[in-house]
C-alpha positions as CSV (number, residue, x, y, z in Angstrom):
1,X,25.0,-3.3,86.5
2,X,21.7,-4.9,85.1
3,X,22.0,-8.4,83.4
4,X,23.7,-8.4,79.7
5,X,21.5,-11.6,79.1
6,X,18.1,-9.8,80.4
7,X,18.8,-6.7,78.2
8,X,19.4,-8.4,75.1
9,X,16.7,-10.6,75.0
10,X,13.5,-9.4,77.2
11,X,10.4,-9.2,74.9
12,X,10.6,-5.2,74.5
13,X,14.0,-5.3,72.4
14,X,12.2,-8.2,70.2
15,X,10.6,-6.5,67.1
16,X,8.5,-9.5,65.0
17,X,7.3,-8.5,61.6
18,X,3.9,-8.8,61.9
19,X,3.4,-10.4,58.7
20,X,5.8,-13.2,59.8
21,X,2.8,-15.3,61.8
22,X,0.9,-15.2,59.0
23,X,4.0,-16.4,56.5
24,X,4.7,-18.6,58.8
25,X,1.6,-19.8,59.4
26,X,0.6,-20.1,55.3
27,X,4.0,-22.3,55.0
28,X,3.3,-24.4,57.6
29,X,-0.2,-25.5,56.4
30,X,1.8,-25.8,52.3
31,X,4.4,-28.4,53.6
32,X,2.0,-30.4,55.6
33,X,-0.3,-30.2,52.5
34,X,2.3,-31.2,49.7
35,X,4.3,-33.2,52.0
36,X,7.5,-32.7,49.9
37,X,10.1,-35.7,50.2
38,X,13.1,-33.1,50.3
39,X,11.6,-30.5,52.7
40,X,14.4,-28.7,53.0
41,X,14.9,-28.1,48.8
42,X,11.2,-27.9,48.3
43,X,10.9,-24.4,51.4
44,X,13.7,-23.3,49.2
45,X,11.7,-23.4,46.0
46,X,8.8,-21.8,47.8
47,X,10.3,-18.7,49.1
48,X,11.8,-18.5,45.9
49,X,8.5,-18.4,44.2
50,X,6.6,-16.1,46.7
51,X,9.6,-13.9,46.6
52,X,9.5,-13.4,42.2
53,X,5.7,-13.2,42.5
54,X,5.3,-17.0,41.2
55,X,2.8,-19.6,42.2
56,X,4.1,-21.6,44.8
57,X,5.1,-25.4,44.2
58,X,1.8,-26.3,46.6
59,X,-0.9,-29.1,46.4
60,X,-4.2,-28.0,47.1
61,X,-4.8,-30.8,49.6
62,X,-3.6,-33.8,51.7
63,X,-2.9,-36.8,49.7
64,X,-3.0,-40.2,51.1
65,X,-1.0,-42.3,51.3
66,X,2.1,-39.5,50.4
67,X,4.6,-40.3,48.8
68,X,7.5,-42.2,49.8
69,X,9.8,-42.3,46.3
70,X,11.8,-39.3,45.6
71,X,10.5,-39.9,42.0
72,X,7.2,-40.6,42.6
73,X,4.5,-38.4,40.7
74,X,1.0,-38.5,42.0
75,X,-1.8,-36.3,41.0
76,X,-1.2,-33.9,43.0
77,X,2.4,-33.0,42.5
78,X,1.2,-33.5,38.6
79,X,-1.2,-30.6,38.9
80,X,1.5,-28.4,41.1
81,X,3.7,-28.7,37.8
82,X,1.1,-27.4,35.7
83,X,0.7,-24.5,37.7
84,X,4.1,-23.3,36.9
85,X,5.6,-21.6,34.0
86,X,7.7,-24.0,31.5
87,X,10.7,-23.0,32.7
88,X,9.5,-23.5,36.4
89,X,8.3,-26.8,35.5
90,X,11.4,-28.0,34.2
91,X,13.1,-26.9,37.1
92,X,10.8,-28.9,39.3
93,X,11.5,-31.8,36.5
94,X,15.1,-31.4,37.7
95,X,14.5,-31.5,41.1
96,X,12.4,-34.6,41.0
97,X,14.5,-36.6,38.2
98,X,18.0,-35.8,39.7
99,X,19.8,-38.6,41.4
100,X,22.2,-36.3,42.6
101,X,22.4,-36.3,46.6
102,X,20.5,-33.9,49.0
103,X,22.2,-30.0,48.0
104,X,23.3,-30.9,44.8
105,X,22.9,-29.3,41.2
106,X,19.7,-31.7,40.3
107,X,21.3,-32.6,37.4
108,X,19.6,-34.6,34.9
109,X,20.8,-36.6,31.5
110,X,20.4,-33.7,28.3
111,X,18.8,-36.5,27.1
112,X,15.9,-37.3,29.1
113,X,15.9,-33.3,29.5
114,X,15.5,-33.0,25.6
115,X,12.6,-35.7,25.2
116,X,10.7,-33.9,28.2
117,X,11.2,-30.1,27.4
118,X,10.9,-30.5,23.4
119,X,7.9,-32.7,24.3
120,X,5.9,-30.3,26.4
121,X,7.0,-26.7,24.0
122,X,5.3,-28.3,21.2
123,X,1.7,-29.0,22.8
124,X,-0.5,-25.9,22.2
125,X,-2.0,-25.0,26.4
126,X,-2.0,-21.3,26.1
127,X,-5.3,-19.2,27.1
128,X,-7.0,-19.2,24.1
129,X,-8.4,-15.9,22.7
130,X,-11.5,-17.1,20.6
131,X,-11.6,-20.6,17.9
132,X,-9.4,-19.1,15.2
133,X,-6.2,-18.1,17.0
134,X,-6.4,-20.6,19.4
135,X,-6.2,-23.3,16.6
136,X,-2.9,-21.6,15.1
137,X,0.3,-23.1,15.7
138,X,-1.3,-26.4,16.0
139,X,0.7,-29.5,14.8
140,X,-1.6,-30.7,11.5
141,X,-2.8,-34.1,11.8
142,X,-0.2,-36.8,10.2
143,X,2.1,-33.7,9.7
144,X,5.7,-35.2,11.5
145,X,7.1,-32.4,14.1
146,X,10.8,-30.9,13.7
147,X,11.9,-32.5,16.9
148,X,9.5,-35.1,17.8
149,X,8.5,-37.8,15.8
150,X,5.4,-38.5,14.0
151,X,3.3,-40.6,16.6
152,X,4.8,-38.3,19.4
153,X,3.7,-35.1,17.8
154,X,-0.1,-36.6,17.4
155,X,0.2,-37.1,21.1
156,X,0.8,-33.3,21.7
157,X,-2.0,-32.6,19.7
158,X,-4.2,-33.7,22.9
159,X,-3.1,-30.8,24.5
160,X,-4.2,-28.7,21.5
161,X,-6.7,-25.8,22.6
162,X,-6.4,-26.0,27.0
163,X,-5.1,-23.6,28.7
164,X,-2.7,-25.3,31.3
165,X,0.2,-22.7,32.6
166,X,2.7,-25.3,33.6
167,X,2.8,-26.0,29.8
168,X,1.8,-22.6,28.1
169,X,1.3,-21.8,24.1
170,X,3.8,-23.5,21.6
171,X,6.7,-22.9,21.4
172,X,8.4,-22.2,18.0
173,X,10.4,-24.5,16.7
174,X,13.3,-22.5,16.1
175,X,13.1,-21.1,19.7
176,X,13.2,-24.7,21.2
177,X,15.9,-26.0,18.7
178,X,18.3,-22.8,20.0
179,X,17.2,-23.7,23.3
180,X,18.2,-27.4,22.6
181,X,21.4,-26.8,20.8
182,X,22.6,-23.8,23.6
183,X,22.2,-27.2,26.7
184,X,23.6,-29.3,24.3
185,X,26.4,-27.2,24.2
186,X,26.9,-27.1,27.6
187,X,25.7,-31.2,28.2
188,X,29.3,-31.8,26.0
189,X,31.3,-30.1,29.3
190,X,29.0,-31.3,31.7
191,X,29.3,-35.4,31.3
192,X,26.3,-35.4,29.4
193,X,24.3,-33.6,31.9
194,X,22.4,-30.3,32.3
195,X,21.0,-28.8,35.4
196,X,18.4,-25.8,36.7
197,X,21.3,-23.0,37.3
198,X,22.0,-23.8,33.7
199,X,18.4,-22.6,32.3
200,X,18.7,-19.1,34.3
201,X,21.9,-18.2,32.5
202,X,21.9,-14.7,30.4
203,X,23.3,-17.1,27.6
204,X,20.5,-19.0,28.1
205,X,17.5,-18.9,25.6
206,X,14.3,-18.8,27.2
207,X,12.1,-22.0,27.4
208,X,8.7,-20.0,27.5
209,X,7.4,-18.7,24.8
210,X,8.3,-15.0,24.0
211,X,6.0,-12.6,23.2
């Protein structure tokens, strides 16, 4: 009777996809590029992104020193966030604000969620489709924004006219005050806290602009 052992596992019976070396290969060069501090949370968010059709959450080269903090923000990781949606990018927020421990929710205070997301929905960084309409929707000079104060809202207008995708068009103010109000919501049963499974809810209003 031939070996169990030798039948089960001799290179004929082994079928590898063969776009698996290249994958493989393509995530290999990504993590030693963006040298993530939480590998194992960062591969997750890759695949994720690859899978949907996203851009992945990948710097474009080595930097050195990397590093060490699990908040620190270098340029690099800076210009991975801009790469993503707004909804990916506070996601990636999450992940890098959260002191929850390795697994966990990435929960971060509503708070500091509210200043960042209300923040970055009211800077104008869509693709801009000639002078006129790129210019609409722009926060007037010395005019105070609903959710941001005055000097914060002149601050936004930097962003005014460049087309970053992390950040996208503006966002209407009604659209981020339902968005505000539905984690708010949720923040009251949640310690004050709100977190990334939280954003992809059906109840959930979207943080991107809709079209």
């Amino acid at each position: 009777m031939p070996d169990l052992v030798e039948q089960t596992y001799c290179s004929q019976q082994i079928h590898i996809p063969p776009t698996f070396p290249f994958i493989l290969k393509q995530y290999a060069k990504a993590a030693i590029r963006t040298q993530p501090y939480d590998l194992l949370r960062w591969s997750a968010t890759y695949f994720r992104a690859l899978a949907q059709g996203d851009e992945p959450p990948v710097k474009k080269r080595l930097e050195c020193p990397p590093v060490e903090s699990q908040f620190g923000l270098s340029p690099g990781y800076l210009r991975v966030l801009l790469k993503q949606s707004l909804t990916q990018t506070m996601y990636l927020i999450c992940e890098l604000l959260t002191e929850e421990p390795e697994g966990g929710s990435d929960m971060i205070p509503f708070e500091t969620f509210k200043e960042l997301y209300a923040y970055l929905a009211q800077m104008n960084c869509g693709p801009r489709k000639g002078e006129e309409e790129a210019s609409d929707g722009n926060i007037k000079s010395g005019e105070e924004a609903p959710i941001l104060g005055a000097d914060e809202a002149t601050s936004a207008e930097l962003g005014s006219g460049i087309n970053i995708p992390g950040i996208g068009p503006l966002i209407p103010t009604a659209q981020i005050q339902s968005v505000l109000k539905y984690l708010e919501y949720l923040a009251g049963q949640q310690n004050g806290m709100v977190m990334p499974r939280n954003l992809h809810h059906f109840l959930c209003p979207s943080l991107d602009k809709v079209l």
